[in-house]
Structures are given as structure tokens and as C-alpha cells.
ZAMARGU-4260 file (C-alpha; in steps of 0.2 Angstrom, whole numbers, plus 5000, padded with zeros to 4 digits):
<rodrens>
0) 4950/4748/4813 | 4964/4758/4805 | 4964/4772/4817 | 4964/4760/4832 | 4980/4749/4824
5) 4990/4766/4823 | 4985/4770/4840 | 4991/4753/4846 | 5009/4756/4835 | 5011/4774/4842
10) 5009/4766/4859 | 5021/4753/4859 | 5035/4764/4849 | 5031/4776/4862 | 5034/4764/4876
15) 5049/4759/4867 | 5059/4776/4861 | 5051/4793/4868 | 5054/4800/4886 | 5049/4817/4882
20) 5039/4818/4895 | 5043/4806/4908 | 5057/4816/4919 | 5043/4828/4924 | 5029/4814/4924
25) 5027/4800/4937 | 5012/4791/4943 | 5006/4803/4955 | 5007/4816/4939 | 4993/4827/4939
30) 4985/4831/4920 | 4977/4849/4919 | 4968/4852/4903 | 4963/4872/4899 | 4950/4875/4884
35) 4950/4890/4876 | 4934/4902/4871 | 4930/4906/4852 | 4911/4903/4850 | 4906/4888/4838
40) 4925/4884/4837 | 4927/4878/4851 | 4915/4863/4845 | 4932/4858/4841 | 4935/4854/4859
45) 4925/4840/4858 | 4934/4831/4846 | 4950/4833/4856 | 4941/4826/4871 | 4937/4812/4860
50) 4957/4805/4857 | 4961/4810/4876 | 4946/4797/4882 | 4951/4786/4867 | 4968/4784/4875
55) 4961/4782/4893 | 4971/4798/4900 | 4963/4806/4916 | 4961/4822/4916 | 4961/4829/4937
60) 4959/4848/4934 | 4949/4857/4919 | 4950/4876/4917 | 4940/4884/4903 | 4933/4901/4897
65) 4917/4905/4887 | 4915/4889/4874 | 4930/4882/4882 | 4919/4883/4898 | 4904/4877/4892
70) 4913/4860/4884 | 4923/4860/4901 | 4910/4858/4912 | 4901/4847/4904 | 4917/4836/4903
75) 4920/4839/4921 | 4901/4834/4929 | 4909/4816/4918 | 4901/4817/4904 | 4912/4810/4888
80) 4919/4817/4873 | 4908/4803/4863 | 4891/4808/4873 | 4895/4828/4869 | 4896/4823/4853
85) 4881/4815/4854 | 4872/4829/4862 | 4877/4843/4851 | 4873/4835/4836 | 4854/4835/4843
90) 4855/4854/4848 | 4847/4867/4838 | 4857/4883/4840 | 4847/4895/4830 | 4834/4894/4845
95) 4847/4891/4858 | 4856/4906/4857 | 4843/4917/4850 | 4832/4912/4863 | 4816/4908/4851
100) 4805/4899/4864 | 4793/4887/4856 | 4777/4892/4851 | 4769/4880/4864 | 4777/4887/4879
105) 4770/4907/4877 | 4753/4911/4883 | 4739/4913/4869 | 4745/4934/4870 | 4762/4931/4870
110) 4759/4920/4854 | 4749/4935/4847 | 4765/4947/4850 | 4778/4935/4843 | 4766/4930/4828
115) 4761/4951/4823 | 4776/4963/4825 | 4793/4963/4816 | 4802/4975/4828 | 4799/4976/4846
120) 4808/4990/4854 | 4808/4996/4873 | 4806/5014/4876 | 4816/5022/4893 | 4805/5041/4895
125) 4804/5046/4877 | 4819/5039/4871 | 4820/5023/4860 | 4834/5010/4868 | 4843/4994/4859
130) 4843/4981/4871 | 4861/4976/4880 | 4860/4960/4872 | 4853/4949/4857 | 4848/4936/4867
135) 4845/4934/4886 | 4854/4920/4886 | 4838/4908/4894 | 4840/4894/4883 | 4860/4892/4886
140) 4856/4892/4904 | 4839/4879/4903 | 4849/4868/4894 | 4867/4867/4904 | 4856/4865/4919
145) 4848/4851/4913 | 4864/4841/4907 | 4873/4848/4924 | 4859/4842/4936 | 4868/4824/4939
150) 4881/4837/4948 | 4867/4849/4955 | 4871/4845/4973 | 4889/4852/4971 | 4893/4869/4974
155) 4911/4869/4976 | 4917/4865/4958 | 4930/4857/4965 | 4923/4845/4973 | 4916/4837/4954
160) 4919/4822/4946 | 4934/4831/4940 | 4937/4850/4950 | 4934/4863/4938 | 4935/4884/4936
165) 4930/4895/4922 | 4932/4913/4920 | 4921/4927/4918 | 4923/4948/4917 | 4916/4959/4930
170) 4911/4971/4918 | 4909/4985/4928 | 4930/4984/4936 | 4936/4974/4919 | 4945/4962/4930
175) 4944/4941/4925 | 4935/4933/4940 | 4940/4916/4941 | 4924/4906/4946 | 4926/4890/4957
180) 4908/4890/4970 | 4891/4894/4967 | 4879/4888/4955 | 4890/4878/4940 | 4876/4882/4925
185) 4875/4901/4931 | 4893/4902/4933 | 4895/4893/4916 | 4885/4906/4908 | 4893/4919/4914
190) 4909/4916/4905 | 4900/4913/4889 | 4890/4929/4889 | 4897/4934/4873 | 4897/4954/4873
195) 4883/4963/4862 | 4875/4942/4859 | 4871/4940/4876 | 4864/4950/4889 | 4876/4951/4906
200) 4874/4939/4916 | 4872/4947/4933 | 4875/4935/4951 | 4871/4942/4966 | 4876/4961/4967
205) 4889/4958/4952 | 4888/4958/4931 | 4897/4950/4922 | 4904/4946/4903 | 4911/4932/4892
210) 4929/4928/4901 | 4938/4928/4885 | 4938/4948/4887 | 4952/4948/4899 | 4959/4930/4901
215) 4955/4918/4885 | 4966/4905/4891 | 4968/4904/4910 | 4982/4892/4910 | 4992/4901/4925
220) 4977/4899/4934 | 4975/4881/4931 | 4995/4878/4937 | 4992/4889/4951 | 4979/4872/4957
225) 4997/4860/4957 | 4994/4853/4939 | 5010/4844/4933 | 5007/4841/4913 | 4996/4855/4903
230) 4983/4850/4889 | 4978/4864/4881 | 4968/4867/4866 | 4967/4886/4858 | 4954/4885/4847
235) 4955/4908/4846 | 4955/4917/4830 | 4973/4925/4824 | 4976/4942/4814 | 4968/4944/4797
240) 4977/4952/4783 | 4970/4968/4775 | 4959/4957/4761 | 4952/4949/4776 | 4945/4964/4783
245) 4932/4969/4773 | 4920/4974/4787 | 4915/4985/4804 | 4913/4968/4814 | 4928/4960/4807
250) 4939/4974/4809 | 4931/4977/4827 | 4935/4960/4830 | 4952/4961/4825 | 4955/4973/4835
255) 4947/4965/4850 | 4959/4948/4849 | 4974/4960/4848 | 4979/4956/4866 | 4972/4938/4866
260) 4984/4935/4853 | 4997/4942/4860 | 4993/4932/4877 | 4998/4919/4869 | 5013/4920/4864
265) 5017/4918/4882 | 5005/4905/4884 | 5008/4893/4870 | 5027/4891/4877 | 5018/4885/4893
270) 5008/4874/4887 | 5015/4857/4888 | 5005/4849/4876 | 4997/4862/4865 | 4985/4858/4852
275) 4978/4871/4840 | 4967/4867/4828 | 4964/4872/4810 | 4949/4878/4809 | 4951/4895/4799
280) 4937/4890/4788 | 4925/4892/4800 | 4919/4908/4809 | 4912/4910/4830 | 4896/4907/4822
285) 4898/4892/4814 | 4885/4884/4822 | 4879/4873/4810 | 4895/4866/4803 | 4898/4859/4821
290) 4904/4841/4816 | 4916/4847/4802 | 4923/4858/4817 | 4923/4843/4831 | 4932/4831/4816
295) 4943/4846/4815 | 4948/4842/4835 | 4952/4825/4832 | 4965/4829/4818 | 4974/4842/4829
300) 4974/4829/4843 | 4979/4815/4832 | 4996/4825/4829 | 5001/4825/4845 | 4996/4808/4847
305) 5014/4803/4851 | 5015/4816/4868 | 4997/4810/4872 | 5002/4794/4874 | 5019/4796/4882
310) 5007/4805/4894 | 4997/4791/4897 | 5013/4780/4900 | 5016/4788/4915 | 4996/4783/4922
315) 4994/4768/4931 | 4977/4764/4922 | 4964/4765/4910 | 4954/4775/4912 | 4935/4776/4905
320) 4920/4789/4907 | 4904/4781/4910 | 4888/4790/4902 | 4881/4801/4913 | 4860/4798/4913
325) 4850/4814/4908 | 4835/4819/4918 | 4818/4818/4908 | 4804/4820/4923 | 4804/4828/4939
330) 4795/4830/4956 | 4793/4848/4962 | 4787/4850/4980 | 4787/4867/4983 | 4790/4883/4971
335) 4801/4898/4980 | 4801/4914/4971 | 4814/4927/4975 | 4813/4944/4968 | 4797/4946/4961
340) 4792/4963/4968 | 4777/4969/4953 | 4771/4954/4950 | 4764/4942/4960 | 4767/4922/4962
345) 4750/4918/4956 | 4753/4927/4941 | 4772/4918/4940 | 4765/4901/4944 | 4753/4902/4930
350) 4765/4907/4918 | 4778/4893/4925 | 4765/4881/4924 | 4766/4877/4942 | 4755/4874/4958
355) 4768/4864/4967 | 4767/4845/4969 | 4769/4843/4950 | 4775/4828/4942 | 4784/4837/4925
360) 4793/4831/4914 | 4810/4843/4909 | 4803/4849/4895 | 4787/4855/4902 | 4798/4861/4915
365) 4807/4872/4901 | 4792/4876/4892 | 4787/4886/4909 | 4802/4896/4912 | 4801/4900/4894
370) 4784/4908/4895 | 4788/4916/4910 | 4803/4925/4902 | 4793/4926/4883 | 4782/4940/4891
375) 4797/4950/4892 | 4793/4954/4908 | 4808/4948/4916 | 4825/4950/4910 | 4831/4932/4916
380) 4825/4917/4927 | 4841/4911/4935 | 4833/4895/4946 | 4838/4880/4955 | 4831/4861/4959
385) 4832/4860/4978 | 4836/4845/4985 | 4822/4836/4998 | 4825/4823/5010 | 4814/4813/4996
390) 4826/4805/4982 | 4824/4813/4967 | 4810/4827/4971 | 4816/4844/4972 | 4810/4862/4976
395) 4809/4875/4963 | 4819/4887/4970 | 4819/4904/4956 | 4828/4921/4958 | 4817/4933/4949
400) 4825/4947/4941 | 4812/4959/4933 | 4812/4969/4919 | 4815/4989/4923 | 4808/4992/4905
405) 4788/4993/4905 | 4784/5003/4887 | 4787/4996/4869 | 4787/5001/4853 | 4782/4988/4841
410) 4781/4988/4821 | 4775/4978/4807 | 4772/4977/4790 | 4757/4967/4780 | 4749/4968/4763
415) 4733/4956/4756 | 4722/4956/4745 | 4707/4960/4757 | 4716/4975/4766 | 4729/4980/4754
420) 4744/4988/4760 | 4744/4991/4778 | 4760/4999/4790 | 4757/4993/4809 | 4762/5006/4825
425) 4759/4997/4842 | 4762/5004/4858 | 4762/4993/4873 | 4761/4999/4891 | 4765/4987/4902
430) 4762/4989/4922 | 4749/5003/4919 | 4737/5003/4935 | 4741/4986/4940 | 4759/4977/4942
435) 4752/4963/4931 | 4743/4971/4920 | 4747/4977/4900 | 4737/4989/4887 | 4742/4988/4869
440) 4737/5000/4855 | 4739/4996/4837 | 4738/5009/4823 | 4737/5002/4804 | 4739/5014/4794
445) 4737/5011/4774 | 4723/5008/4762 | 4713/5003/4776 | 4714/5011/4792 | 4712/5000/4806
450) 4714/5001/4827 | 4714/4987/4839 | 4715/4991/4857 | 4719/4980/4872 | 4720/4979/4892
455) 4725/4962/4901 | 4725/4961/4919 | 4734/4943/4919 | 4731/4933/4937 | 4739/4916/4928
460) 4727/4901/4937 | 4715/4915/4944 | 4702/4923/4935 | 4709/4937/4923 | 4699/4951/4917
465) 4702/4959/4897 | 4695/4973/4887 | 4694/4975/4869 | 4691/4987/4856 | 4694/4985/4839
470) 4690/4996/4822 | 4691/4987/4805 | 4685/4993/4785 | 4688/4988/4769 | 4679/4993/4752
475) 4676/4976/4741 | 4664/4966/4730 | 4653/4956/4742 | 4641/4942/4736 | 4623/4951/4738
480) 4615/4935/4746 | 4625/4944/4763 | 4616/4959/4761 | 4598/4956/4755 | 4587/4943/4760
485) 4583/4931/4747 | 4564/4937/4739 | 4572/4957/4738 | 4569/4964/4719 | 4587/4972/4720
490) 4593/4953/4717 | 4586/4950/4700 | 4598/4958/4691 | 4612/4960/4705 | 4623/4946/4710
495) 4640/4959/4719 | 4639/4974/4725 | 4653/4985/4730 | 4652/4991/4748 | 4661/5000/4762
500) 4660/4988/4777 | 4666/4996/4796 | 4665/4985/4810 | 4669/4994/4827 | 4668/4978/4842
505) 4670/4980/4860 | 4673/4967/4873 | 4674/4964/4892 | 4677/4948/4896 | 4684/4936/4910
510) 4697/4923/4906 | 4704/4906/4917 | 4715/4893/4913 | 4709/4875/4913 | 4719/4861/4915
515) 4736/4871/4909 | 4733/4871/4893 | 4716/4876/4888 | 4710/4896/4888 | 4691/4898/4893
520) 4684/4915/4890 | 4664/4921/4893 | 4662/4940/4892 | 4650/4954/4884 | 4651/4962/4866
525) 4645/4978/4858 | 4648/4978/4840 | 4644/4992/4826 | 4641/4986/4812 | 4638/4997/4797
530) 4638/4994/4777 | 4635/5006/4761 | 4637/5007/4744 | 4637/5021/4731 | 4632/5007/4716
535) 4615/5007/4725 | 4613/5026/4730 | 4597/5036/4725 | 4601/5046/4710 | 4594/5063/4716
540) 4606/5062/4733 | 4622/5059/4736 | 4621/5048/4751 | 4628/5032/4748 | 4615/5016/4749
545) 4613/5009/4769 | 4612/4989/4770 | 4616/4991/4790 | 4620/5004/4804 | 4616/4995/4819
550) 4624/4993/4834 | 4621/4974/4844 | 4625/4968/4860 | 4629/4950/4865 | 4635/4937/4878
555) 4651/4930/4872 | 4661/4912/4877 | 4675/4904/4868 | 4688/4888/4873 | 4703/4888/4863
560) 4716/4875/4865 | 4733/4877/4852 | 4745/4865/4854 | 4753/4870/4834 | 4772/4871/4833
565) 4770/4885/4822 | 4755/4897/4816 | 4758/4898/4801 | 4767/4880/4795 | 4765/4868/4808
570) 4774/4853/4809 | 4763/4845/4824 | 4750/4851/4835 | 4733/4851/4839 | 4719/4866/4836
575) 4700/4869/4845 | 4694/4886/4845 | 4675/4887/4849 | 4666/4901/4849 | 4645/4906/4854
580) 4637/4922/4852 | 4622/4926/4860 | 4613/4941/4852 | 4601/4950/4865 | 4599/4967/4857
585) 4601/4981/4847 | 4599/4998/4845 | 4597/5007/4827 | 4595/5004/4807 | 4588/4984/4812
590) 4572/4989/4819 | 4566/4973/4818 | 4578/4963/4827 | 4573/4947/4836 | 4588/4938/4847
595) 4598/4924/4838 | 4614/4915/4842 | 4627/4910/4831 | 4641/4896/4836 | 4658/4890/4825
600) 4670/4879/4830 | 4687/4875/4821 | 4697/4859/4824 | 4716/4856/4815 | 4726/4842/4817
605) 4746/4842/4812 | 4758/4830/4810 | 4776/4825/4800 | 4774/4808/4793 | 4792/4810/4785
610) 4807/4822/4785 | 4804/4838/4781 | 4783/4835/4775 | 4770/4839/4786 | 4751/4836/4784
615) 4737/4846/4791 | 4722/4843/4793 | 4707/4854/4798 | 4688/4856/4800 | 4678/4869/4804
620) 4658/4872/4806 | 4645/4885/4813 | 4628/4889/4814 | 4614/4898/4817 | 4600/4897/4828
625) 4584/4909/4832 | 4579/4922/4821 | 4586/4920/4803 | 4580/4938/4797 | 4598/4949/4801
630) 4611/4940/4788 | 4625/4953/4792 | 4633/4942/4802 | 4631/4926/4793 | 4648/4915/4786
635) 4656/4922/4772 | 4670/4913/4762 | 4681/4916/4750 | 4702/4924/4744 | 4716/4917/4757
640) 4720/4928/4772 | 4721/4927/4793 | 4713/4936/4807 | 4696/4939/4797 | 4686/4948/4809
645) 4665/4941/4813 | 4664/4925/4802 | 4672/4930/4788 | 4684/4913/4781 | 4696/4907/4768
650) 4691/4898/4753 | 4701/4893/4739 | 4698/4894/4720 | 4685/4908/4727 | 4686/4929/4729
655) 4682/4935/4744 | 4667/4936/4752 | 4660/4924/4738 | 4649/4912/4746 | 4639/4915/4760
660) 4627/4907/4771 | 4621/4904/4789 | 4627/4887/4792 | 4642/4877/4785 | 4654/4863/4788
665) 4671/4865/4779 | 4687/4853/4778 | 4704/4857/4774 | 4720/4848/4770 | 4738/4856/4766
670) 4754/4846/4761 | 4770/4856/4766 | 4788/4851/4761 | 4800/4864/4766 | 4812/4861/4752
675) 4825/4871/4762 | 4826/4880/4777 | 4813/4890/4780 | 4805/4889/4761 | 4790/4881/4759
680) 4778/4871/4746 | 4763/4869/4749 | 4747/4860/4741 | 4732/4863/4749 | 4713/4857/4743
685) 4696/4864/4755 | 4679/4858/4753 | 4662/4862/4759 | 4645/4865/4762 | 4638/4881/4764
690) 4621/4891/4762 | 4606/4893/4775 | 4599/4881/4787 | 4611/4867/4780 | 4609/4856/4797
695) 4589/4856/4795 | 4588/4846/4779 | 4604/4836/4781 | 4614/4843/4765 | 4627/4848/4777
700) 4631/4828/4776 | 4631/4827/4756 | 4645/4830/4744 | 4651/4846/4744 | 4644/4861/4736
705) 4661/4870/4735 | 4679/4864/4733 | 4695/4873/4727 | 4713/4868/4726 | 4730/4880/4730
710) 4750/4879/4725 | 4759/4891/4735 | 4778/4895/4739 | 4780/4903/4756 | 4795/4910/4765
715) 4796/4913/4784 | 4805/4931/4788 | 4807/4940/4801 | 4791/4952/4793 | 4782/4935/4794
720) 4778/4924/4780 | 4779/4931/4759 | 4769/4919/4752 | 4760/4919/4734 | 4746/4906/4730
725) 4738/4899/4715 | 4722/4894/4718 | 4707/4887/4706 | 4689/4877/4707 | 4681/4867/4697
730) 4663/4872/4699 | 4669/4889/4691 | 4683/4885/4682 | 4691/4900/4687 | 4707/4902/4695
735) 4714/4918/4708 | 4731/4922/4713 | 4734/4929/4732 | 4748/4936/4738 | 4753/4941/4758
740) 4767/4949/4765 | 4771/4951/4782 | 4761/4943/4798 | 4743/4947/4798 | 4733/4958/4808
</rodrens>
């Protein structure tokens, strides 16, 4: 109430006693307002738009560069200084302008490749290569299409609610480009492409760079359209002093707002209504103290209140932005792809999400593109909503720009208690017979050396085809009930053994997609399983004791839906893996081998009943069916850890591979409350029924056999989660710590 009663003073006095501005303003005066570049500074923007719509001052020309552009656009398609505000505040920048898709939009391998490696690197002959940008930029451009689509028919920017330019650098010439036609979000992100954060933006047979590299504030421009009265609003960095500079970046920077500055000293004098704002507490990054930045607008604004309104005097009316409506659905008819020369359109389509005909929402729409671009396949999907003689159905129209980079080195980091230290090498080979195809090698080198082999053929929709290989060991104290059968004399006074186990699987199977959301694979598996010890060995020899060396060959199916939000601390989501094995044969140390079949499914459920605590909820169960007799392949629980291979699993309050059986049915419950940022408590309890033929006299329905309780602390880094855990049972009255670094694999 008090800022509107001072507004109403300054108006009147102003009415009364200033004419500042009224010998060059009249009622045909036309206001031009320019909008600087300067990252999340020019957040501050907003609050500036916030007083001019307060005072009802129509604004008829808008130019802007980088930031300035972004805000300027927006403001130009109609939208108001209150509903930027709005929006802005929902936005999360972290994964806008680093382009972290969610989980939910990336294909079951591309969730693999995100949720395994630390540092993915492209390789150009035999030469490692940094990429020309942090980010492509695909989440900038997703979103200002969405808020410019109310304006999507308009290709001449001056022809929108309020006529418009921006500029951008040709990067190749280092000449500002004004930009006034085309496509308004693609032109938007051009000027923004922040040099080093963002990859260039290339349109058509040109690249281009943020505009604040040659012409920050394109306020001759803007006068050059017949402007009468300049708003401008310089939100640029000045000079720092020597205790300022205390970096590379910051003297490099420095160094690059040399001329900027100096630009406008030149431009300040004219600018008829200049508003700079102090925000010299807050960096280009500054993202997340947008609304102390915005607030820092309005003050700025509110001190040239007295010109603002003398402005406005010379207007015959008030005038007042309606909210513009934001798209949340859509109709594609038809899906045009331009570009695409390697890989095909069924192969796009399923990545996209899109047969055509689809009723989407905007989101779903997003998710698409996202997975398209996630498999780093393509180094931006610049796309337009075509419309159809039908209101309000579009086609997809999508220029396809493909990715000349097809090998990758990638590396990780891990250690367990099951695997111990472990140093990860992949290479990745992408386009290697096939234009959609991919082979990936990892080598884990440590305590434990492991491989794990694959080639994808991708056809999206269509009927893909993948082959697997994969080696695995590790030396640890097993439960003997794995390894002999229960009337052998070795049990009576032998409850562990120490053993060496090596498991080499390979795997041909076919894949398709089901219903967009569900991954249905059937396929045929060889697996080597061999297990020794030295506790057992014969005393005269020095061969170690053999439990197993035999290889066996099965049929294979598995339907996995994941819906999580994250892997590793999901929020919301929803899990079902299902997997059946069919074992027809075998070849060596099992002479005796009849065929069996062994099926597990695992269902999770998460949710966030309030603020920053989420709940999830899991079950799990498998079985056995046929003959009993070969119990190396049985369930075994037990330790904390991901990616068990054969039907190894996670039990608290237990070691690893602890309890064994060939049935079981398991619940789990974790609470998670991420205290801060990306640091997480977590209390989780598991309980269960395992041991053999548990579905034949109904104890898998009774109270459980085994239970066990875990406190961890977790941290999510860009190695993948450090997490320690605390973890105890009551039957044993025992308690285990386990510790992980790094993503598991």
C-alpha cells in the first residue's frame, strides 16, 4: 500500500512541476526499451519490467542481447513483468542450462551411460577432444519454445505483440548480426549462446555466439527503428580492482568486458532513461539468487521513478498486459525430419516418442526430444510446431543436426565391499557396421578384474537386436548351503567357505518397445559359471577344491518398466523388472544336470509425501521350478551394493552372500530426507523369507525369517553417490558397516 501511495504522489507532483521529458514526448511518442546481456543478472530485468507495467507505459520497440534477449522476447510475445516473475521462480537452472535431462526421458541404455561413467569424452582419430561447449543448449531452447509458442505463427519479429530484435555474433566473421525473422526461440538462443557454456548455435549455413561479444547494448540499433524515448537497463559487469582479480576466469573475463565497458560510455549518454542496477554482489551465475536480483530491478527502477512517470504523462492510456496462456497438450499430425542422414526415422521416432497422430502433452513432448539428443548422437534438435488447417494441431517439423563424433572415451571410479576398489575404462564405438548401431567395452581394473561387452543395433518401435558379454569375479566368504547340497558330510563342521567365484555370461537377445514406455526383451544365454577354494583343497595337491565349472545354456525374457526420477534416490516413480530363465543344458563339471527354470521379479514404488522426504517402497520375489539339485544359481543375500550379477541381492544387517535359498519373497522400505542439496539421510529396514521350496509349504506368507535395519548418509557427485551405512539385525545381533563410492558397475 505504501509503494502504491508514493507512486500516486510522484504522479501528481510530476504532472504538476517536471517537463523533463515532454518537449521531445507527445502522444504519438514511441518508447524503445534495450536490455542488456550479463547472465543471471539480467534476472534483474524483470523487476524493471515490473514498475514499467506497474505505471501502465507501453513499450512499442524492444531490443536485447543474450539475457537481455531472452527477458526481451518473452516480454515482447506479451507476457508480463509479474508472470516472468512467476515463471522464473518455478525454473530450475542447474538442469536448464546444463542440460541434465530427466531420468525418465533417456532410453533404458542411455540411463545406464548417465548412471555409470564420470567422464565421457569424444575421441576425433586418436586424439582426445573437449567439446565446444558445456551444454548444448537443448533445455534453453525446449523451454523458450514452449513460453514463445502463443507467437509461433510469427516470423517477422516485428510483427509481435510488441516488434522485437536481438543480437547475436557470427563467429566465423565477428560481426553482430541483428536478428529480426526466422524462428523467435532459435534466434533467442543464438544470442545467448554464452561462449565456452553453450555450444554455437548454428541456423542454416551460419554459427553463431552470444551477441554481448560484439554489441552488448544495441541501443543505435533500436533508434535506427524511429524510437522517440530510450529505456535502457545495463545490467554488464564493470572493471574489477587488483583484489578482485584473483583468478584465470576473472581475469579473462576482465579482459573480455574491456570494450563492452568502454561502449558504454557512449551509450549511457544516449540513453534517455538509463537504469543500472546494483547488483555487484551477484556473479553471471547467480542463478539461484534470482529473486534478490529481480528485487534488485525494481529498486533501480523505482529511482527513476519520477522520468517513468513523466513518460507515461505523455501516453494517452493505460496500459495493461494480459497473461499469456501457456500450452500444456498438443496434437501432432505428421513428424518431418530434416537432416538425419545415418540414422533413420524409425530409429528417431522411437527415441521422440512419436508415431504421429499423438495426443502429447508438452512435457512428454520434451521428454522426446531430450532422449533423442541424451544419446549424444546429435548435437542439437532445433524443431518447429507447424501449423494445420485444424486449430490447435500441429506438424512436428525437426531439423536434424547429427553428431560428427562417433568414439568416446568414458571413465569411472567405484569401490564396495564386494568388489573392492575398481578403476572403470570404456570405449564406445558408435556407428560401427550399422548407422544406428553402438559397441561398448568396459575394462575394471582393480582388486577384481571385470569386462562387460555390448553391441546395440537400436530400430526405436521395431524389433532391435543386442549382444552381451560380460566377465565378473571376486574372492569372499559364501554361506556353504550355496555350494553343497544339504546331506553333504563337509557341512557338519563348515558353515563359510572362502571361494573364488568367475562368471563369464553371454547373451543374444531381441528387444521392442511396448506401449512407449515398457522394454520387452527374449533372447538366448551361455553362462560359465566356475567356483573354487583352496580352504577345501586335497592336501597332497595344489589344486584348489572345484564346487562348479560348468557352462549352461538358457532361453531368456525380461519386461522392465522404470518410471524412478532418480536411480539412486528417487523422489517418484514406478519400478517392474521381471526376469525368467529357462535352463535347457549344459556342458561340463554338472554331469547330472536336468532342466529347471528360475523367475524373479522386483517391484518399487516412490513417492514425496512432504518437502524434501521421500518414501520408497519395494518388493521383490523368485523362484524355482524343475529340478532342485544345481544350487549355484539359487538367491543369495546379504552386504549393500548395485548391479549384482545372477541373483545375488542386498540385505541389511547381513554380510554378503549370507543367506541363501531357492525361493524368496523380500520387502523393502527407505525414508530419504535430503537435509541439503544433494546430501542425503536415509533409514531403511528390509525383511524376508528365504530358503528352498518356500512357495510349497506356504512359509513364504508367514513372519519373516530375516530382517535388518540401515542409517546411511549419502552424497550425489559427479563420481556417483559416497555413501556409508550402518546396518544391524536382530536375529544376529550383529551389526556391519558398507561403504560405496562412485556408480556401480
Amino acid at each position: 500500500m505504501k509503494f502504491k501511495l508514493t507512486y500516486i504522489i510522484i504522479f501528481l507532483a510530476t504532472i504538476c512541476f517536471s517537463h523533463n521529458l515532454s518537449a521531445q514526448a507527445s502522444d504519438s511518442t514511441k518508447v524503445g526499451l534495450v536490455l542488456s546481456g550479463g547472465g543471471a543478472k539480467g534476472f534483474a530485468h524483470i523487476g524493471v519490467l515490473k514498475v514499467i507495467d506497474s505505471l501502465g507505459i507501453k513499450v512499442d520497440y524492444i531490443a536485447g542481447t543474450s539475457m537481455g534477449a531472452i527477458i526481451g522476447s518473452l516480454y515482447a510475445s506479451g507476457y508480463s513483468g509479474k508472470q516472468l516473475d512467476s515463471i522464473f521462480r518455478t525454473i530450475d537452472f542447474d538442469v536448464l542450462i546444463n542440460d541434465k535431462f530427466q531420468r525418465k526421458s533417456k532410453s533404458l541404455i542411455e540411463r545406464n551411460n548417465s548412471e555409470r561413467y564420470a567422464i565421457n569424452l569424444p575421441i576425433d582419430g586418436f586424439k582426445l577432444k573437449l567439446p565446444s561447449g558445456l551444454s548444448r543448449g537443448q533445455n534453453v531452447y525446449n523451454l523458450l519454445y514452449k513460453l514463445l509458442l502463443p507467437v509461433n505463427e510469427v516470423s517477422d519479429f516485428s510483427k509481435l505483440p510488441t516488434p522485437f530484435f536481438c543480437i547475436a555474433t557470427n563467429i566465423e566473421t565477428g560481426e553482430p548480426i541483428l536478428m529480426d525473422k526466422g524462428n523467435l526461440a532459435e534466434a533467442v538462443t543464438a544470442s545467448g549462446a554464452f561462449p565456452s557454456l553453450f555450444q554455437p548455435v548454428k541456423i542454416k549455413d551460419k554459427i553463431y555466439v552470444d551477441g554481448g561479444v560484439t554489441n552488448n547494448y544495441p541501443i543505435n540499433e533500436l533508434r535506427a527503428k524511429g524510437v522517440d524515448v530510450i529505456i535502457g537497463v545495463d545490467v554488464q559487469d564493470g572493471l574489477k580492482d587488483r583484489e578482485e582479480l584473483e583468478s584465470a576466469p576473472e581475469i579473462l573475463l576482465q579482459i573480455n568486458n574491456f570494450r563492452t565497458i568502454n561502449d558504454m560510455k557512449v551509450k549511457r549518454k544516449q540513453t534517455d532513461i538509463y537504469i543500472k542496477p546494483d547488483i555487484t554482489n551477484f556473479s553471471v551465475i547467480s542463478f539461484s539468487e534470482g529473486r534478490d536480483i529481480v528485487k534488485a530491478g525494481e529498486a533501480a527502477a523505482k529511482k527513476e521513478l519520477t522520468a517513468l512517470v513523466n513518460l507515461k504523462k505523455t501516453q494517452p492510456s493505460f496500459y495493461i498486459k494480459d497473461n499469456v496462456r501457456i500450452a500444456d497438450s498438443l496434437k501432432i499430425a505428421d513428424v518431418i525430419l530434416k537432416g538425419n542422414k545415418r540414422y533413420t526415422r524409425s530409429y528417431i521416432l522411437g527415441k521422440l516418442k512419436l508415431r504421429g497422430n499423438d495426443n502429447i502433452s508438452y512435457e512428454q513432448l520434451n521428454e522426446g526430444i531430450n532422449n533423442l539428443v541424451a544419446t549424444n548422437n546429435f548435437d542439437a534438435v532445433r524443431y518447429k510446431l507447424a501449423p494445420t488447417k485444424s486449430p490447435d494441431v500441429y506438424n512436428f517439423e525437426a531439423d536434424i543436426n547429427e553428431s560428427k563424433a562417433n568414439t568416446f572415451v568414458k571413465l569411472g571410479l567405484h569401490y564396495d565391499g564386494l568388489y573392492k576398489s575398481a578403476a572403470l575404462l570404456n570405449i564406445t564405438r558408435k556407428r560401427l557396421v550399422f548407422n544406428n548401431d553402438f559397441a561398448s567395452l568396459d575394462i575394471i581394473l582393480g582388486d577384481n578384474l571385470r569386462y562387460d561387452f555390448d553391441y546395440f543395433i537400436d530400430k526405436g518401435f521395431y524389433i532391435s537386436i543386442g549382444l552381451k558379454s560380460r566377465y565378473n569375479q571376486f574372492d569372499r566368504l559364501v554361506n556353504a548351503n550355496l555350494l553343497l547340497q544339504p546331506d553333504d558330510p563337509l557341512l557338519v563342521d563348515l558353515n563359510k567357505v572362502d571361494v573364488e567365484l568367475q562368471d563369464q555370461t553371454n547373451q543374444l537377445y531381441f528387444q521392442t518397445l511396448l506401449a512407449k514406455e515398457f522394454e520387452f526383451n527374449l533372447g538366448f544365454e551361455h553362462k560359465r559359471l566356475k567356483i573354487t577354494t583352496e580352504t577345501l583343497n586335497n592336501t597332497n595337491s595344489n589344486d584348489d577344491f572345484i564346487f562348479e565349472n560348468t557352462d549352461y545354456f538358457s532361453l531368456f525374457g525380461n519386461l522392465k518398466i522404470d518410471t524412478y526420477d532418480n536411480r539412486f534416490f528417487p523422489n517418484s516413480g514406478f519400478l517392474l523388472n521381471g526376469t525368467a530363465h529357462w535352463y535347457i543344458g549344459s556342458r561340463g563339471f554338472n554331469d547330472a544336470f536336468e532342466s529347471f527354470s528360475i523367475a524373479k521379479a522386483d517391484i518399487g514404488y516412490a513417492f514425496s509425501p512432504v518437502g524434501d522426504l521421500s518414501i520408497n517402497l519395494s518388493t521383490s520375489g523368485g523362484f524355482k521350478l524343475g529340478d532342485r539339485s544345481t544350487s549355484f544359481l539359487d538367491f543369495a543375500f546379504g552386504g549393500y551394493g548395485q548391479n549384482f550379477i545372477n541373483n545375488f541381492g542386498s540385505f541389511y544387517g547381513y554380510d554378503y552372500v549370507s543367506i541363501v535359498g531357492n525361493s524368496f519373497v523380500k520387502a523393502d522400505v527407505t525414508f530419504d530426507y535430503e537435509i541439503f542439496k544433494k546430501h542425503h539421510i536415509l533409514l531403511s529396514g528390509n525383511f524376508a523369507n528365504i530358503a528352498d521350496n518356500i512357495f510349497d509349504d506356504g512359509e513364504w506368507f508367514t513372519e519373516p525369517d530375516y530382517t535388518g535395519f540401515a542409517l546411511g548418509y549419502s552424497i550425489e557427485t559427479f563420481l556417483g553417490p559416497i555413501e556409508a551405512k550402518y546396518t544391524i539385525s536382530p536375529e544376529l545381533k550383529e551389526s556391519y558397516w558398507f561403504f560405496n563410492i562412485g556408480f556401480w558397475f
